[in-house]
C-alpha positions in Angstrom: -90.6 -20.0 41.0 -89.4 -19.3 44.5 -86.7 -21.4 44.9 -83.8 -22.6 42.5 -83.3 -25.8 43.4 -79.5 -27.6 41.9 -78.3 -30.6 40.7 -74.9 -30.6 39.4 -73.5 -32.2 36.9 -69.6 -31.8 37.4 -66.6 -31.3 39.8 -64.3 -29.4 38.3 -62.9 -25.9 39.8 -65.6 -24.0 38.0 -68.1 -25.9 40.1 -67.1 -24.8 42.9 -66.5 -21.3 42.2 -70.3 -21.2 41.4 -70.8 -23.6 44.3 -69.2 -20.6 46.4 -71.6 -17.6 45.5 -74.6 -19.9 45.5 -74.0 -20.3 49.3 -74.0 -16.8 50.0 -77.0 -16.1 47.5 -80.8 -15.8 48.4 -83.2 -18.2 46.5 -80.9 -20.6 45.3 -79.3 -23.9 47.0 -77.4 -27.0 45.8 -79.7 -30.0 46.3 -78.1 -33.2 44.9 -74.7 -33.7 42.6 -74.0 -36.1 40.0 -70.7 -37.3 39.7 -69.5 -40.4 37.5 -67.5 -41.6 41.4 -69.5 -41.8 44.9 -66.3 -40.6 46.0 -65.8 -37.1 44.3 -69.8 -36.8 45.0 -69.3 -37.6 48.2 -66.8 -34.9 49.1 -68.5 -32.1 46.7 -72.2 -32.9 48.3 -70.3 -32.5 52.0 -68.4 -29.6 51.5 -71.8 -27.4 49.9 -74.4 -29.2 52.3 -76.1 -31.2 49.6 -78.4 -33.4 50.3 -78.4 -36.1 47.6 -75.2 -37.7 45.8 -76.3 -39.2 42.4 -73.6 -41.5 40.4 -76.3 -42.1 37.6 -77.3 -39.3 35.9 -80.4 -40.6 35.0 -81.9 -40.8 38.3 -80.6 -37.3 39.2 -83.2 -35.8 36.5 -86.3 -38.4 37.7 -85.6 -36.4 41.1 -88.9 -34.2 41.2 -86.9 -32.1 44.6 -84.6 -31.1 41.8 -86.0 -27.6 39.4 -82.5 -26.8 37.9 -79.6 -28.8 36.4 -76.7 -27.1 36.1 -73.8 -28.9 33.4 -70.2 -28.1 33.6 -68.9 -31.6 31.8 -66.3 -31.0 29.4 -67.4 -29.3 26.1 -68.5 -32.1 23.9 -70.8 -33.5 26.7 -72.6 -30.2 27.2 -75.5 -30.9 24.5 -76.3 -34.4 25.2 -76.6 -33.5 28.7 -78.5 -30.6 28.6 -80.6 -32.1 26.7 -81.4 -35.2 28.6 -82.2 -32.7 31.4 -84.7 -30.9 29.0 -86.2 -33.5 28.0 -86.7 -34.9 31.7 -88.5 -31.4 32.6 -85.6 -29.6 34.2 -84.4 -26.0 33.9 -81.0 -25.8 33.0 -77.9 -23.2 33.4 -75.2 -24.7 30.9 -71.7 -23.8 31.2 -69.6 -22.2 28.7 -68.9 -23.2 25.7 -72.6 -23.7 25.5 -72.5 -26.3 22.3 -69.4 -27.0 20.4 -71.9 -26.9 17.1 -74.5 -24.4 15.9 -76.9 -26.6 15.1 -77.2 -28.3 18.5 -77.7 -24.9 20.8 -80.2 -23.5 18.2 -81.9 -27.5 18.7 -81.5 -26.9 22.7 -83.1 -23.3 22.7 -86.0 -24.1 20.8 -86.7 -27.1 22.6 -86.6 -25.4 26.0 -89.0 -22.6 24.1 -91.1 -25.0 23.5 -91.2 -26.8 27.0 -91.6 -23.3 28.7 -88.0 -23.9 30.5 -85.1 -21.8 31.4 -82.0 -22.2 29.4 -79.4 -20.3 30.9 -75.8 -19.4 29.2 -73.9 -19.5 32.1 -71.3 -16.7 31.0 -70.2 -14.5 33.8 -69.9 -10.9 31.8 -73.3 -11.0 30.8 -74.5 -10.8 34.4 -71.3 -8.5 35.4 -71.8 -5.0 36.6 -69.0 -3.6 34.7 -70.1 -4.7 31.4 -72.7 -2.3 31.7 -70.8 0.9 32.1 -68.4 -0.5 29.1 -71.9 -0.4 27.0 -72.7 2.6 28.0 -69.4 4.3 27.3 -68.5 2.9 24.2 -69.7 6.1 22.4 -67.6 8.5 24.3 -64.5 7.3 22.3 -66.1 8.0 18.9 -65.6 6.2 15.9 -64.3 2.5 16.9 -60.9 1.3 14.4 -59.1 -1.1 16.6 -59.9 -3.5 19.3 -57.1 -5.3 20.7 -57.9 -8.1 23.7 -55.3 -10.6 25.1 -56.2 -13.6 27.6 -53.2 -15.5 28.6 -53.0 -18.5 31.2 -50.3 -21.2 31.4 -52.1 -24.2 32.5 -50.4 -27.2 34.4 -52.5 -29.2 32.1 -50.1 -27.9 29.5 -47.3 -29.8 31.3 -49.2 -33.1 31.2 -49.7 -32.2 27.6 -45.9 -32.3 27.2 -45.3 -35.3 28.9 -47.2 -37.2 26.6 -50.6 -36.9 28.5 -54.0 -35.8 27.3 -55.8 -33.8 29.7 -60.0 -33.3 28.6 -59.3 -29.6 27.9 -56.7 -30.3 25.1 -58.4 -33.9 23.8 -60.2 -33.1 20.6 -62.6 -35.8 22.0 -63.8 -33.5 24.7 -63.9 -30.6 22.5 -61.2 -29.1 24.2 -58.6 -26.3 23.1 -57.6 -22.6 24.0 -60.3 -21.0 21.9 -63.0 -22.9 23.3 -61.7 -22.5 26.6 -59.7 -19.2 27.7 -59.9 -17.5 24.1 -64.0 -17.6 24.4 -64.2 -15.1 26.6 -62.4 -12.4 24.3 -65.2 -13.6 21.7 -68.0 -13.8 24.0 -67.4 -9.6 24.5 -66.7 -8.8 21.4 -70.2 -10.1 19.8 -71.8 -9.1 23.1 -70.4 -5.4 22.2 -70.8 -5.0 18.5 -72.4 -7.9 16.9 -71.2 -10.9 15.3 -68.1 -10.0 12.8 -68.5 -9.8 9.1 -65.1 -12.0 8.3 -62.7 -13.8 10.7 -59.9 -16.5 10.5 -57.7 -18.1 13.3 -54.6 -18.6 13.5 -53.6 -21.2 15.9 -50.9 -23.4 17.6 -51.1 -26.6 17.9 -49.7 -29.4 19.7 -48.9 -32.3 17.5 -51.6 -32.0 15.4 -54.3 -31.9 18.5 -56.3 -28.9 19.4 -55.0 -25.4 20.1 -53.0 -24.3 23.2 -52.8 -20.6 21.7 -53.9 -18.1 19.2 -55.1 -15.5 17.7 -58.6 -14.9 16.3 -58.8 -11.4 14.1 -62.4 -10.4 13.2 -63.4 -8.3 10.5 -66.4 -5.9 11.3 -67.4 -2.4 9.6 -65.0 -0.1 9.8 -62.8 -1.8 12.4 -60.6 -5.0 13.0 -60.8 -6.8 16.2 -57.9 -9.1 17.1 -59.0 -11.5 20.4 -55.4 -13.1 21.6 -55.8 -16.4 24.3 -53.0 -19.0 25.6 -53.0 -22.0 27.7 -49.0 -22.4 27.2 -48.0 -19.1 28.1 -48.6 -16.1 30.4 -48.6 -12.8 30.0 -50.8 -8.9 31.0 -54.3 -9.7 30.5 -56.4 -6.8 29.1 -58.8 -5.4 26.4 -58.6 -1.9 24.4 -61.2 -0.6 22.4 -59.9 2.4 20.6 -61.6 5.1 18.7 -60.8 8.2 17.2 -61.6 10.4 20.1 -60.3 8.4 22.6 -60.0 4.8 24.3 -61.3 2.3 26.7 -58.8 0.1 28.9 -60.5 -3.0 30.6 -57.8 -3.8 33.5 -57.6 -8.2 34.0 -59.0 -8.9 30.5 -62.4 -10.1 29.2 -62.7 -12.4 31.6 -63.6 -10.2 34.8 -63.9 -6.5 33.3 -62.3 -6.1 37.0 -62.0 -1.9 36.1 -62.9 0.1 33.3 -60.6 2.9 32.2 -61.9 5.5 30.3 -59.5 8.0 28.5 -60.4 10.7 25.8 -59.1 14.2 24.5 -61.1 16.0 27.5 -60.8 13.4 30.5 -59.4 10.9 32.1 -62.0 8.6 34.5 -61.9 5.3 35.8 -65.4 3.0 36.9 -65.6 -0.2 38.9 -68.9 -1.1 40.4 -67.7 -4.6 41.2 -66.6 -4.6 44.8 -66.6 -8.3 44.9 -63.2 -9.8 42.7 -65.5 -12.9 42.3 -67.0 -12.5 39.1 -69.0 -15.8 40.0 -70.7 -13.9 43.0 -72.4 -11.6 40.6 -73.4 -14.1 38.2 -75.0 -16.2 40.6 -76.6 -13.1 42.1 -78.0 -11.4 38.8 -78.7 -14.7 37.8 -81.0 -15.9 40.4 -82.6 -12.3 39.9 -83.1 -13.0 36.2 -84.7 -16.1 37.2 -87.0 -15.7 39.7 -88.0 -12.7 38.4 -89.3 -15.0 35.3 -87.6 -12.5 33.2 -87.4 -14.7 30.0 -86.5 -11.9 27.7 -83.4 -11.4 29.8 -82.4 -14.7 29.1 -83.5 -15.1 25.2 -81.4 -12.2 24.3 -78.3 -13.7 26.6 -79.0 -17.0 24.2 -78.9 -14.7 21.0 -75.4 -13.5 22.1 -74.1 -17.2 22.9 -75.7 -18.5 19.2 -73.6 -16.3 17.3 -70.7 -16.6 19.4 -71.0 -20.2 18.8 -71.3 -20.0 15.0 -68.0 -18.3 15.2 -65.9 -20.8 17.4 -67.3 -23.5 15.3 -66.8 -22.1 11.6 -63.2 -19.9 12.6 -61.8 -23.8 14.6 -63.1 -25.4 11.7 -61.7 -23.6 8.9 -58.2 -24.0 11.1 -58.2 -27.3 10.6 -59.8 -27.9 14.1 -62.4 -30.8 14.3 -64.6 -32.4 17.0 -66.2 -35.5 16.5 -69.6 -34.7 15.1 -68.3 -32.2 13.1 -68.7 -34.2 10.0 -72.7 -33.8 10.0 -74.4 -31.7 8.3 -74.3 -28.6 10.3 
């Protein structure tokens, strides 16, 4: 492949944040958009120079100009979509959460397998330069006990919420709330780092019986507890520390971003940052393309084994807090 080649499927603020570093990034362009109005696809297409506007999706994946679909719907849309766009013969990057459900990423993997397509987990700290010297100096801290991670954003979304309004990232219908949203990205690094936990529960709060707009999430691995904090309905100093028992690791802005990586043990004190760009899209888009015209599959397939059991967490730790989706009632 020489040339990634974009539809979109979305419009959100997320869209263009990717929308951003593809312009500035070699080997990938945005070719048509999908958008449910000719308006909002209108005014997307213009501002990132696309050439198509597509108000049925449909069409969008009969385009043969069109390699790549990228889907950033809200959550509960994510499988049907991606799918569709498999089954049309498209390569798709998919938009975090992946799946709301097990059952349907492990369905969506195997069926791009088995067409010979990219299915890309579009989760920025995977493809993040930092995340690799946290890997890397995880061991210099010694014996890991606590990890302790807090992602806190008051949303204006929350205000609607209060005013009797249900925006799609709190509506149960969308498979929205705070740990499928903000509160994923604390999960994401954990499993990324250590594996998927042994035990966990949530703990969240809820708005009148609807989906979460904070919590807590504490995960039980071997020989440590990992506690992964995220709000929508308040703010607060975002950060992760990994602690050991010769020293511990600060990661400055949260999981979302690893902007700087503090490093502090018995001996030494030393701080890393390899991310001279504050757009953590930038390097996604960048490593990303690499990934992919590079045809490095086995990049990818053990990105997808990360995101499967990230996913069989959200789903069983949301479900066991009383936290359903529609569809959740199947057989998972």
């Amino acid at each position: 492949m020489k040339e990634i080649r974009l539809g979109t499927i979305g419009s959100g603020m997320i869209v263009h944040s990717i929308l951003d570093a593809v312009r500035v990034t070699e080997g990938i362009i945005c070719g048509a958009v999908y958008s449910r109005t000719l308006e909002k696809g209108q005014e997307l297409a213009e501002q990132y120079e696309a050439s198509k506007v597509y108000v049925n999706l449909e069409e969008m994946l009969a385009d043969e100009d069109i390699n790549f679909v990228y889907v950033a719907s809200p959550n509960l849309l994510h499988y049907e979509q991606t799918k569709a766009a498999l089954l049309a013969g498209k390569n798709v990057i998919c938009e975090k959460p992946f799946c709301t459900r097990a059952k349907q990423a492990r369905e969506l993997v195997d069926l791009a397998k088995e067409r010979r397509l990219f299915l890309v987990d579009a989760v920025p700290t995977a493809f993040l330069p930092n995340f690799e010297i946290l890997k890397q100096k995880l061991s210099e801290i010694g014996k890991i006990k606590l990890v302790l991670s807090n992602y806190s954003q008051y949303s204006s979304r929350y205000d609607l919420l209060k005013k009797g309004e249900i925006p799609n990232v709190f509506n149960p219908k969308f498979g929205g709330g705070c740990l499928m949203d903000i509160n994923f990205y604390n999960v994401y690094l954990n499993v990324a780092l250590f594996g998927k936990p042994r035990e966990f529960v949530y703990f969240p709060n809820r708005y009148k019986s609807l989906v979460d707009t904070s919590g807590v999430l504490v995960m039980q691995y071997d020989g440590f507890v990992s506690q992964s904090a995220g709000a929508k309905d308040t703010w607060g100093v975002n950060s992760v520390q990994v602690e050991g028992e010769e020293g511990y690791i600060y990661i400055k802005d949260g999981s979302n971003g690893l902007a700087e990586i503090q490093v502090v043990t018995k001996e030494k004190e030393e701080v890393f940052n390899c991310q001279e760009n504050s757009n953590r899209w930038f390097y996604e888009v960048q490593n990303m393309t690499k990934m992919i015209l590079e045809d490095d599959h086995a990049q990818n397939d053990r990105n997808l084994e990360v995101m499967m059991e990230v996913i069989e967490v959200l789903e069983s730790a949301r479900k066991e807090a009383g936290i359903l989706f529609p569809g959740d009632e199947e057989t998972a």
